[in-house]
KOLNULUM-129032 format. One record per atom (N, C-alpha, C): residue number from 1; residue in one letter; atom name; x, z, y negated. Coordinates in steps of 0.1 Angstrom, whole numbers, padded with zeros to 4 digits. Layout:
 resi resn name    c1    c3    c2
  NUM    a   CA     X     Z     Y
...
This chain:
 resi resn name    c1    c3    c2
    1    x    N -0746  0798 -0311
    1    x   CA -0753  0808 -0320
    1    x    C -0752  0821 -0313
    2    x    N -0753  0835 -0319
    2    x   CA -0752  0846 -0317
    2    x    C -0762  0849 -0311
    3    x    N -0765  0862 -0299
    3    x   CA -0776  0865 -0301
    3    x    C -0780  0877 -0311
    4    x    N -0788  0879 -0311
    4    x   CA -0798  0888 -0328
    4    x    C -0798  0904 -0313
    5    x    N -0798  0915 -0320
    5    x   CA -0800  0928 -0315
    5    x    C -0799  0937 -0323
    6    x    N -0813  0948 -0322
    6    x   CA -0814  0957 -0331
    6    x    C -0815  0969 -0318
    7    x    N -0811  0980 -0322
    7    x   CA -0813  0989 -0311
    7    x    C -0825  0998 -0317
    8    x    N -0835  1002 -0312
    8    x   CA -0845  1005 -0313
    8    x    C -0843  1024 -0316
    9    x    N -0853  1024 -0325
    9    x   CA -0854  1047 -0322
    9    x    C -0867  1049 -0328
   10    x    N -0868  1060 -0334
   10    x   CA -0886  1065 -0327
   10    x    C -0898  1055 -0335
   11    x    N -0889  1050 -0347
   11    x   CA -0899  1040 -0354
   11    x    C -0895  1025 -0357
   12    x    N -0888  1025 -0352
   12    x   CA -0877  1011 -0354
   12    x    C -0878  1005 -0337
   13    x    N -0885  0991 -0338
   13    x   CA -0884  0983 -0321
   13    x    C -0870  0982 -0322
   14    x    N -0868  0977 -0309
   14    x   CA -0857  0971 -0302
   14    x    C -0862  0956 -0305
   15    x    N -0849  0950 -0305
   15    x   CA -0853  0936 -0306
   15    x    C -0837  0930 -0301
   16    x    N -0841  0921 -0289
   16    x   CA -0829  0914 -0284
   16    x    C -0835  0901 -0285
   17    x    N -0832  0889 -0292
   17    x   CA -0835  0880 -0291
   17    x    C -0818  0871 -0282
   18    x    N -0825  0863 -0276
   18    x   CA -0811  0858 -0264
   18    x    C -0811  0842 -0268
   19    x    N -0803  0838 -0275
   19    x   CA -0794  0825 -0278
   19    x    C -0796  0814 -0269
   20    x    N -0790  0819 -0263
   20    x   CA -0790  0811 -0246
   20    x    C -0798  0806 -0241
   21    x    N -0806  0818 -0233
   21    x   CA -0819  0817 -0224
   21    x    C -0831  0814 -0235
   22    x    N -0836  0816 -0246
   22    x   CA -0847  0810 -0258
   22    x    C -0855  0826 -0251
   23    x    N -0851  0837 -0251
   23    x   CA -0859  0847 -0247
   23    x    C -0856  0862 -0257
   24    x    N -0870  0863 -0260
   24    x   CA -0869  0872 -0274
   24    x    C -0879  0886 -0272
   25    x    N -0871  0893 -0273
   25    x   CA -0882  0901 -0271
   25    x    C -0882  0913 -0279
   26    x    N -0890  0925 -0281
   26    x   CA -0895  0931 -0293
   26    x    C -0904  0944 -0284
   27    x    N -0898  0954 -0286
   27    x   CA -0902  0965 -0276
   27    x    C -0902  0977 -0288
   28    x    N -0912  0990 -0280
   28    x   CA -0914  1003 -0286
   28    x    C -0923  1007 -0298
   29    x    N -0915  1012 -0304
   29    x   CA -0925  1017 -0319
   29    x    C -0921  1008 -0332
   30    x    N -0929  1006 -0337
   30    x   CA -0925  1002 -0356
   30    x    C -0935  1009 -0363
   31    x    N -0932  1016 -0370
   31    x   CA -0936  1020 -0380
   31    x    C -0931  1024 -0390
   32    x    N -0923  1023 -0394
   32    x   CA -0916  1021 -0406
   32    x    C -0918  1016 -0421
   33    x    N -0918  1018 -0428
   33    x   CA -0923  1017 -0444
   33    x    C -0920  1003 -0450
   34    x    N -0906  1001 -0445
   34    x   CA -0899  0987 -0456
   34    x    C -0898  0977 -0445
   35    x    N -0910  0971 -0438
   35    x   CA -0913  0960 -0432
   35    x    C -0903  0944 -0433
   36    x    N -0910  0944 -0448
   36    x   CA -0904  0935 -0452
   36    x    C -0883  0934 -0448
   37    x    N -0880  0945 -0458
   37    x   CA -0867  0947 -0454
   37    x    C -0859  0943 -0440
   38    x    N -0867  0948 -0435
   38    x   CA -0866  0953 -0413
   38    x    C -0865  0942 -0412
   39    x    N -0875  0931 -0410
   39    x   CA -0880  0918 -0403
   39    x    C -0869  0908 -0412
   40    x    N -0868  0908 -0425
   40    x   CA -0861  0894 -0432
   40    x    C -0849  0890 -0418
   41    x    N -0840  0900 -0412
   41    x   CA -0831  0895 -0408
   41    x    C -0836  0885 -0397
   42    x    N -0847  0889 -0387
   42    x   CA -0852  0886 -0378
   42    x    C -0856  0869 -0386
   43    x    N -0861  0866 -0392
   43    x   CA -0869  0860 -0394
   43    x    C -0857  0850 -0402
   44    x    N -0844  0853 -0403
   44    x   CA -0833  0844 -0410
   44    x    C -0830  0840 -0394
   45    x    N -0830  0853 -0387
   45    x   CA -0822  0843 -0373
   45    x    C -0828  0834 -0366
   46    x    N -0843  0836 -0367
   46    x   CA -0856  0826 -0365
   46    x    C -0852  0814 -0369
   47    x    N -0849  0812 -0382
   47    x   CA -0852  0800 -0389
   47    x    C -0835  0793 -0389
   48    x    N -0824  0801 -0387
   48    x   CA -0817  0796 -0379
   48    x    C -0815  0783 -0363
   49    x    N -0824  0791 -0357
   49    x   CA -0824  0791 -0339
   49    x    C -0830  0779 -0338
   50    x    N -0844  0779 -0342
   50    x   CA -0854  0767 -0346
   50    x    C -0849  0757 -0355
   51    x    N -0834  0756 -0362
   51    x   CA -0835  0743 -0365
   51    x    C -0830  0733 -0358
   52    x    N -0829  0733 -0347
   52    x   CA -0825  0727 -0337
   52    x    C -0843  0721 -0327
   53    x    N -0848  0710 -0330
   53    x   CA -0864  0710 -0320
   53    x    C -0866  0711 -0304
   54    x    N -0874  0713 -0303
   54    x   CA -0876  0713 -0288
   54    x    C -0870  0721 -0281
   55    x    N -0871  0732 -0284
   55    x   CA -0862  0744 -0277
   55    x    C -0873  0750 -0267
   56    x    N -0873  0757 -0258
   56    x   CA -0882  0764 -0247
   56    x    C -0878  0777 -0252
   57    x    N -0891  0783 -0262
   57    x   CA -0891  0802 -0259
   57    x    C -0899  0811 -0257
   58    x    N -0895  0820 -0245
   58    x   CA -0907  0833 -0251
   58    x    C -0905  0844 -0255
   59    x    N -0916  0846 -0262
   59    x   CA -0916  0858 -0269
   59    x    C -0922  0873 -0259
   60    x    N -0917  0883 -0259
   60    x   CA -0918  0890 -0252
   60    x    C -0924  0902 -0260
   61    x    N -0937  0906 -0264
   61    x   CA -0941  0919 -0270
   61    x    C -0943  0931 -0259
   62    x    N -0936  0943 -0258
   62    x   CA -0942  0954 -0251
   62    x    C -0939  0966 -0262
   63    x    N -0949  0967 -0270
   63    x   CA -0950  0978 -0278
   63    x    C -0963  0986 -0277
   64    x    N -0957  1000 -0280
   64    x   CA -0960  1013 -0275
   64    x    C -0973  1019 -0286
   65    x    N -0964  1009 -0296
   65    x   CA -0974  1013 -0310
   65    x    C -0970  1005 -0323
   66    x    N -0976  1005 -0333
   66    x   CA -0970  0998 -0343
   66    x    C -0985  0997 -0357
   67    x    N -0981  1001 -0366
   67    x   CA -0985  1001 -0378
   67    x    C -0992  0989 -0386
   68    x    N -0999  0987 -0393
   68    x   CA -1006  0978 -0399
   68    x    C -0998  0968 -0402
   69    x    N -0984  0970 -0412
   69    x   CA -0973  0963 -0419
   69    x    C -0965  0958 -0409
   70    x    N -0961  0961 -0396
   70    x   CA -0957  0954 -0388
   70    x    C -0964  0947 -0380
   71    x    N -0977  0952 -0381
   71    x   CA -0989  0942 -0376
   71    x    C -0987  0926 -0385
   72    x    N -0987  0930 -0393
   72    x   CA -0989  0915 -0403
   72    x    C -0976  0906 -0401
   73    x    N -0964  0915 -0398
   73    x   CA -0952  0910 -0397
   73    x    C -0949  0902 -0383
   74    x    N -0957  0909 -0371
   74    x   CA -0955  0904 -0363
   74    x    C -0964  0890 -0360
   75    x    N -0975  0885 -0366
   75    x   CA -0984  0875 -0368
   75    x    C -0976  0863 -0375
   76    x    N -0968  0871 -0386
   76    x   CA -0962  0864 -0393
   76    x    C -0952  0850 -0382
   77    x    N -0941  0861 -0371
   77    x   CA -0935  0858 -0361
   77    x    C -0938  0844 -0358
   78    x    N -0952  0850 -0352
   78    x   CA -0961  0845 -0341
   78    x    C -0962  0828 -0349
   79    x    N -0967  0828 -0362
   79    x   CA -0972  0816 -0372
   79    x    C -0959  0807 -0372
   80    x    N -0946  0815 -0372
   80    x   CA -0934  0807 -0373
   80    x    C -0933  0800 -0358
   81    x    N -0934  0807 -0349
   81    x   CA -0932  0802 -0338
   81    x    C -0944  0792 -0334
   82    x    N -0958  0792 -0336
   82    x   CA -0968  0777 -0340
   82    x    C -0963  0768 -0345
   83    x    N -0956  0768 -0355
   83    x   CA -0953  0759 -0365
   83    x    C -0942  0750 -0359
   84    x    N -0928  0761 -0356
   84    x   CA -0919  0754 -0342
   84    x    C -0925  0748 -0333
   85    x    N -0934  0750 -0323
   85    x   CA -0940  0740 -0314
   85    x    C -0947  0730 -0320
   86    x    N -0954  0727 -0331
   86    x   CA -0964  0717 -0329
   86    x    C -0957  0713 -0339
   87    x    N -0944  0717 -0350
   87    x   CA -0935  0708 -0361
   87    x    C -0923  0700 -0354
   88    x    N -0917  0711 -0348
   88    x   CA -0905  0706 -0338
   88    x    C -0904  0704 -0327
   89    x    N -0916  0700 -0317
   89    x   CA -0915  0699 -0302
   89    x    C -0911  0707 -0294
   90    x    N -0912  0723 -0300
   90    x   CA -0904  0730 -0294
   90    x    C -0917  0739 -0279
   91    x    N -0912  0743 -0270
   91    x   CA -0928  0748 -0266
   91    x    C -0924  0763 -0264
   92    x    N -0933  0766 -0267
   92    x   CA -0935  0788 -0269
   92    x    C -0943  0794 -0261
   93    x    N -0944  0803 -0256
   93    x   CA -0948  0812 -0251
   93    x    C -0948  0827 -0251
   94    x    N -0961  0830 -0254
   94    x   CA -0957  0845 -0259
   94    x    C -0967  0856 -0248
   95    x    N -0959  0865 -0243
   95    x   CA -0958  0874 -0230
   95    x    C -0967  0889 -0239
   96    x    N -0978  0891 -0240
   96    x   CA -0980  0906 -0245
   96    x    C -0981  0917 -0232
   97    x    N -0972  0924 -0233
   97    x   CA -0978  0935 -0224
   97    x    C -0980  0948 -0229
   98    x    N -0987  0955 -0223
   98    x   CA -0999  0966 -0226
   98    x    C -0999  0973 -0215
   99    x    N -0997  0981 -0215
   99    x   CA -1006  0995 -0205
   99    x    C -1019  0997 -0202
  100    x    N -1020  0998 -0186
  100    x   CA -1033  0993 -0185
  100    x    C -1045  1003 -0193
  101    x    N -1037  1014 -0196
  101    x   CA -1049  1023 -0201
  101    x    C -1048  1021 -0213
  102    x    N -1042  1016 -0222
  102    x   CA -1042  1020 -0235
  102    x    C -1052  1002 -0241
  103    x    N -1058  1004 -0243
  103    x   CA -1073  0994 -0245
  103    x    C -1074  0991 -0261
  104    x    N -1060  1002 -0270
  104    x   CA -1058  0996 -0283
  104    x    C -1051  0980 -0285
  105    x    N -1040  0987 -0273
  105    x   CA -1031  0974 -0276
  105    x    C -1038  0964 -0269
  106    x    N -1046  0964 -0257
  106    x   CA -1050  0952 -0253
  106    x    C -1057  0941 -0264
  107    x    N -1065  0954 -0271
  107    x   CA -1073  0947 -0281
  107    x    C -1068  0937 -0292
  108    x    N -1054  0947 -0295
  108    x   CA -1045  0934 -0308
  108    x    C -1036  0926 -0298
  109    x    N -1036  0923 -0288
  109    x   CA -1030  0911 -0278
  109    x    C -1044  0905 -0275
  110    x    N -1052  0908 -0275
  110    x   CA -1065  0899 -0278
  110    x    C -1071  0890 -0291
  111    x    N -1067  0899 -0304
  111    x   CA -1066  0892 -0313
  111    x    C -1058  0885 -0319
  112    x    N -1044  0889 -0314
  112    x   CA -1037  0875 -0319
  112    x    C -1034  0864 -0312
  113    x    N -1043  0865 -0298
  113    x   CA -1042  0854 -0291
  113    x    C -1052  0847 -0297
  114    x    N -1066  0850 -0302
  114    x   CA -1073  0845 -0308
  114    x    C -1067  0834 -0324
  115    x    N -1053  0843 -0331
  115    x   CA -1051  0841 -0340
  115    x    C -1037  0832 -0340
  116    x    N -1034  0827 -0330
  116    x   CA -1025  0809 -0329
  116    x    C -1027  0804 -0320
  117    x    N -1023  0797 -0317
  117    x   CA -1027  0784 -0312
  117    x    C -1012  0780 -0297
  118    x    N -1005  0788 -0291
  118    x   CA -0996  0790 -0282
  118    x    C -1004  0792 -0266
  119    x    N -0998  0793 -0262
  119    x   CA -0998  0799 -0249
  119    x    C -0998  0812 -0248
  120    x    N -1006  0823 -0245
  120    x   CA -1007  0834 -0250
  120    x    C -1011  0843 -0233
  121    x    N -1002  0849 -0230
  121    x   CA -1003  0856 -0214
  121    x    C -1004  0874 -0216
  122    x    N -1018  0879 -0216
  122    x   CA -1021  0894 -0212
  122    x    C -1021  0901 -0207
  123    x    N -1003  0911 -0200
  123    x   CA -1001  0911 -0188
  123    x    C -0997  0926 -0189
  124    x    N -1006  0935 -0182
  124    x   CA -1010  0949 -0183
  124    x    C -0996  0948 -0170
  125    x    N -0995  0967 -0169
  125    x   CA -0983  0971 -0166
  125    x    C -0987  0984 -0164
Protein backbone atom coordinates (compact mmCIF):
# COMPACT_ATOMS: atom_id res chain seq x y z
CA UNK A 1 0.00 0.00 0.00
CA UNK A 2 1.03 3.64 -0.64
CA UNK A 3 1.89 5.87 1.86
CA UNK A 4 -0.94 8.94 2.10
CA UNK A 5 0.89 12.69 2.19
CA UNK A 6 -0.45 16.07 2.20
CA UNK A 7 2.03 18.85 2.45
CA UNK A 8 0.76 21.24 4.84
CA UNK A 9 0.48 25.60 4.42
CA UNK A 10 -0.92 28.24 6.62
CA UNK A 11 -4.40 26.43 7.01
CA UNK A 12 -4.05 23.09 5.58
CA UNK A 13 -2.00 20.22 8.30
CA UNK A 14 0.56 18.16 6.98
CA UNK A 15 -0.38 14.77 7.01
CA UNK A 16 2.13 11.84 6.35
CA UNK A 17 0.58 8.78 7.15
CA UNK A 18 3.45 5.72 6.77
CA UNK A 19 2.23 2.25 5.22
CA UNK A 20 5.02 0.53 6.59
CA UNK A 21 5.86 1.53 10.01
CA UNK A 22 1.54 1.94 11.01
CA UNK A 23 2.77 5.72 11.89
CA UNK A 24 0.48 8.69 11.06
CA UNK A 25 0.74 11.80 11.84
CA UNK A 26 -1.15 15.20 11.41
CA UNK A 27 0.82 18.46 12.25
CA UNK A 28 0.23 22.51 12.09
CA UNK A 29 -2.86 24.46 11.28
CA UNK A 30 -6.43 23.43 9.90
CA UNK A 31 -8.65 25.71 9.42
CA UNK A 32 -10.07 25.55 6.48
CA UNK A 33 -13.84 25.76 5.36
CA UNK A 34 -14.47 22.36 3.27
CA UNK A 35 -13.49 19.89 6.12
CA UNK A 36 -15.42 17.48 4.83
CA UNK A 37 -13.82 17.71 1.27
CA UNK A 38 -9.98 17.86 2.97
CA UNK A 39 -10.46 14.74 5.25
CA UNK A 40 -12.67 12.27 2.67
CA UNK A 41 -9.28 11.35 1.17
CA UNK A 42 -7.75 10.71 4.58
CA UNK A 43 -10.41 8.74 5.74
CA UNK A 44 -10.61 6.52 2.13
CA UNK A 45 -6.87 5.74 2.98
CA UNK A 46 -8.00 4.88 6.55
CA UNK A 47 -10.53 2.52 5.61
CA UNK A 48 -8.20 1.11 3.04
CA UNK A 49 -5.09 0.44 5.60
CA UNK A 50 -7.46 -1.00 8.34
CA UNK A 51 -8.83 -3.64 6.23
CA UNK A 52 -6.29 -5.73 6.97
CA UNK A 53 -6.79 -6.57 11.43
CA UNK A 54 -4.39 -6.34 13.86
CA UNK A 55 -2.16 -3.78 12.63
CA UNK A 56 0.06 -1.68 15.41
CA UNK A 57 -0.60 2.33 14.90
CA UNK A 58 0.10 5.64 16.11
CA UNK A 59 -1.40 8.50 15.62
CA UNK A 60 0.71 11.44 16.06
CA UNK A 61 -1.31 15.02 16.67
CA UNK A 62 1.11 18.12 17.05
CA UNK A 63 -1.16 20.99 16.05
CA UNK A 64 -0.56 24.60 16.45
CA UNK A 65 -4.22 25.29 16.00
CA UNK A 66 -7.29 24.09 14.47
CA UNK A 67 -10.97 25.11 14.03
CA UNK A 68 -14.17 23.61 15.30
CA UNK A 69 -14.81 21.60 11.86
CA UNK A 70 -11.63 20.04 12.05
CA UNK A 71 -12.12 19.55 15.53
CA UNK A 72 -15.13 17.20 14.84
CA UNK A 73 -13.07 15.75 11.94
CA UNK A 74 -10.36 14.87 13.92
CA UNK A 75 -12.70 12.88 16.71
CA UNK A 76 -14.12 11.51 13.81
CA UNK A 77 -10.34 9.88 13.02
CA UNK A 78 -9.91 9.08 16.54
CA UNK A 79 -13.71 6.96 16.55
CA UNK A 80 -12.35 5.15 13.38
CA UNK A 81 -9.35 4.18 14.91
CA UNK A 82 -11.53 2.80 18.37
CA UNK A 83 -13.50 0.94 16.17
CA UNK A 84 -10.11 -0.71 14.41
CA UNK A 85 -8.83 -1.76 17.72
CA UNK A 86 -11.67 -3.28 19.63
CA UNK A 87 -13.40 -4.48 15.77
CA UNK A 88 -10.20 -5.68 14.23
CA UNK A 89 -7.61 -6.53 16.90
CA UNK A 90 -5.80 -3.91 15.76
CA UNK A 91 -3.92 -1.81 18.74
CA UNK A 92 -3.61 2.20 18.56
CA UNK A 93 -2.13 4.69 20.12
CA UNK A 94 -2.51 8.13 19.89
CA UNK A 95 0.60 10.70 20.82
CA UNK A 96 -1.03 14.44 21.47
CA UNK A 97 1.59 16.98 21.72
CA UNK A 98 1.10 20.55 22.91
CA UNK A 99 3.31 23.28 24.00
CA UNK A 100 3.87 23.50 27.27
CA UNK A 101 2.43 26.98 27.38
CA UNK A 102 -0.37 26.87 25.31
CA UNK A 103 -3.12 25.26 27.97
CA UNK A 104 -5.74 25.52 24.88
CA UNK A 105 -4.42 22.62 23.27
CA UNK A 106 -3.72 20.71 26.31
CA UNK A 107 -7.27 21.13 27.20
CA UNK A 108 -8.67 19.42 23.71
CA UNK A 109 -5.84 16.58 24.17
CA UNK A 110 -7.61 16.26 27.43
CA UNK A 111 -10.91 16.05 26.05
CA UNK A 112 -10.57 13.70 23.54
CA UNK A 113 -8.73 11.47 25.70
CA UNK A 114 -11.81 11.58 27.77
CA UNK A 115 -13.71 10.96 24.39
CA UNK A 116 -12.27 7.16 23.22
CA UNK A 117 -11.43 4.64 24.68
CA UNK A 118 -7.33 4.13 23.21
CA UNK A 119 -4.30 4.68 24.72
CA UNK A 120 -4.09 8.26 24.88
CA UNK A 121 -0.31 9.95 25.79
CA UNK A 122 -0.01 13.98 26.74
CA UNK A 123 3.27 14.86 25.83
CA UNK A 124 4.14 18.74 26.17
CA UNK A 125 7.19 19.93 24.21
Amino acid sequence: MENFYIEGSSYIPEVHFDAQTGILNISGESYHEYTLEFFQPIFDWLAEYTAEPGKTITLNFRMTYFNTASSRRFLEIMGFLEDYQYNKGGKVTINWYYEKSDLDMLESGEEYAEDVKLEFNLIPY
